[in-house]
C-alpha positions in Angstrom: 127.0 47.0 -20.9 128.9 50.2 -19.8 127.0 52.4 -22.4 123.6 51.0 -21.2 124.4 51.2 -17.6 125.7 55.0 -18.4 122.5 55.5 -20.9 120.1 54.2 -17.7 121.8 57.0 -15.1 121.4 59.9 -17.2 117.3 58.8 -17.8 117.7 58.7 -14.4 118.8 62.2 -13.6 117.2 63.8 -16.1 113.6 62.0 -14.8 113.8 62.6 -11.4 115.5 65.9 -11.4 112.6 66.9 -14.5 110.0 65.4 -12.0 111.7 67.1 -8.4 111.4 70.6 -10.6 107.8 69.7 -11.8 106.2 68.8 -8.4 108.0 72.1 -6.3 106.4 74.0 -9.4 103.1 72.5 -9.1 103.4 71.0 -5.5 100.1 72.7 -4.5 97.9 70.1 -6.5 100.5 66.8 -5.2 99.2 68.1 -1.9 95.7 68.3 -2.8 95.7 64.6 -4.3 97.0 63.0 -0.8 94.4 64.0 0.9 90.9 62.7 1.8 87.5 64.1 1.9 87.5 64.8 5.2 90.4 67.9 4.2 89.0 68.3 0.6 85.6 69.4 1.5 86.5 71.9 3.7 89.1 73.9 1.2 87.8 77.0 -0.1 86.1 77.1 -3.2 87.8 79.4 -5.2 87.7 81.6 -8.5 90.9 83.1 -8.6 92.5 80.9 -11.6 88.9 80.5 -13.4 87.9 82.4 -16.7 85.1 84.1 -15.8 83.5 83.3 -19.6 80.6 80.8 -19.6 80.0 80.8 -16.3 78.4 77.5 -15.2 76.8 76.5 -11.3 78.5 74.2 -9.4 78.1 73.0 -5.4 80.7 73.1 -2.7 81.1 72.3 1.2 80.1 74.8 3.6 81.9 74.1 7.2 79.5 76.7 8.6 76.4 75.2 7.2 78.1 72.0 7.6 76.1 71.3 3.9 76.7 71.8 0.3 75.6 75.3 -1.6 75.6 76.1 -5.0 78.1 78.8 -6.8 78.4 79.6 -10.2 82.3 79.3 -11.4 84.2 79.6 -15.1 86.8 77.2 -15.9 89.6 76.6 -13.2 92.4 75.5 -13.2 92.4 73.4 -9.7 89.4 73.3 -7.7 89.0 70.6 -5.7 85.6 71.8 -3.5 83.8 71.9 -6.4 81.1 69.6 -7.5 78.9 69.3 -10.7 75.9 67.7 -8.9 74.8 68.1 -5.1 74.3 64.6 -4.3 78.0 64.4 -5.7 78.6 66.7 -3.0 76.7 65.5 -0.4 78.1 61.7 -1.0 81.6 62.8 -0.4 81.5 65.6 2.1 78.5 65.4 4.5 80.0 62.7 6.8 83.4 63.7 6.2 83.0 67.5 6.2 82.4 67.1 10.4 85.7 64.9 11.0 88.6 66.6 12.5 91.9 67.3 9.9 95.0 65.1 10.3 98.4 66.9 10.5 98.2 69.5 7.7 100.9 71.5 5.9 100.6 75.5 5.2 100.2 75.1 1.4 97.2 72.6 2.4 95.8 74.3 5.8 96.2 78.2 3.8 93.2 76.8 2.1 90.8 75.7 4.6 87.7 77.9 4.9 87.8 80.2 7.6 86.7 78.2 10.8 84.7 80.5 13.2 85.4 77.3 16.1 82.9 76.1 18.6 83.2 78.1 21.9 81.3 81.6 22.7 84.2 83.9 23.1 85.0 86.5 19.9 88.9 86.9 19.2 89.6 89.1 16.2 91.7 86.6 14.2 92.9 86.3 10.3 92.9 83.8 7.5 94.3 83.4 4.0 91.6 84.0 1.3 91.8 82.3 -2.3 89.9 84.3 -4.4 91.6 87.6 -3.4 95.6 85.8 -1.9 95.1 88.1 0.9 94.7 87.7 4.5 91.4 88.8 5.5 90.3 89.6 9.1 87.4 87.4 11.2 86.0 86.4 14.7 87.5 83.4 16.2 85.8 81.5 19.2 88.6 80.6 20.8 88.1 77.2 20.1 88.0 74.4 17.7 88.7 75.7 14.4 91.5 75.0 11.8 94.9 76.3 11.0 93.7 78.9 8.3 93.8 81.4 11.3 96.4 83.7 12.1 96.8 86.4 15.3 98.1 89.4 12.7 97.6 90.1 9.2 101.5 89.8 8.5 102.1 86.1 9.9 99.0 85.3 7.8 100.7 86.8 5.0 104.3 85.5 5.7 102.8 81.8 6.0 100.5 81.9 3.2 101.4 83.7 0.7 104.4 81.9 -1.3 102.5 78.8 -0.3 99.6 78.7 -2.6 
């Protein structure tokens, strides 16, 4: 009994302290899987883990067409936006794609396409882009929006970067 009972803990360290290493390494796709269409259809589509080698279309979300385009990608690694037919796309994101995001963290809302908002005013903002990891500058309504959307390049950087 003692040897089983000691046998049992160390499968149980060794497991969960395998597992705890495993999900900070690759805690960017245990985010992604939590989530429902409503934040999935509006995270970037992205090329920067793909092999640009048999380069194949594919349809994704656009918040500002509020519809699905096509994009030609390679193989990726994670790409969650990404669709191999457009009524795939349009059955999971054109209801969902218009409902507000629930309480997001910044490896999930450093992903969100850049959100011009919904009010008339123009505020130079920044966002975190996938393809490039950089922060890159846009105009910002003032309103509405998501949390991909930073007052200065650096707090753009300082958030997003590691997190991704």
């Amino acid at each position: 009994m003692g040897i089983f009972f000691v046998l049992l803990i160390h499968i149980f360290v060794v497991f969960f302290t395998a597992r705890r290493s495993l999900l900070l390494h690759f805690s960017f796709i245990s985010d992604l899987t939590f989530y429902d269409p409503e934040v999935l259809c509006k995270i970037q589509p992205s090329k920067y883990d793909c092999d640009e080698k048999g380069l194949v279309s594919a349809y994704y979300y656009d918040i500002k067409l509020q519809d699905c385009r096509s994009y030609e990608f390679g193989k990726c690694k994670l790409n969650v936006n990404q669709f191999t037919s457009l009524s795939d796309c349009h059955n999971t994101c054109r209801e969902s794609g218009i409902k507000p995001i629930p309480k997001l963290t910044p490896s999930m809302y450093c992903r969100l396409q850049p959100d011009f908002g919904n009010c008339n005013s123009y505020h130079p903002m920044w966002y975190f882009e996938l393809d490039t990891r950089t922060c890159r500058g846009f105009s910002y309504s003032g309103c509405g929006g998501n949390f991909n959307r930073f007052s200065t390049s650096k707090i753009c950087s300082d958030v997003c970067q590691g997190m991704v």
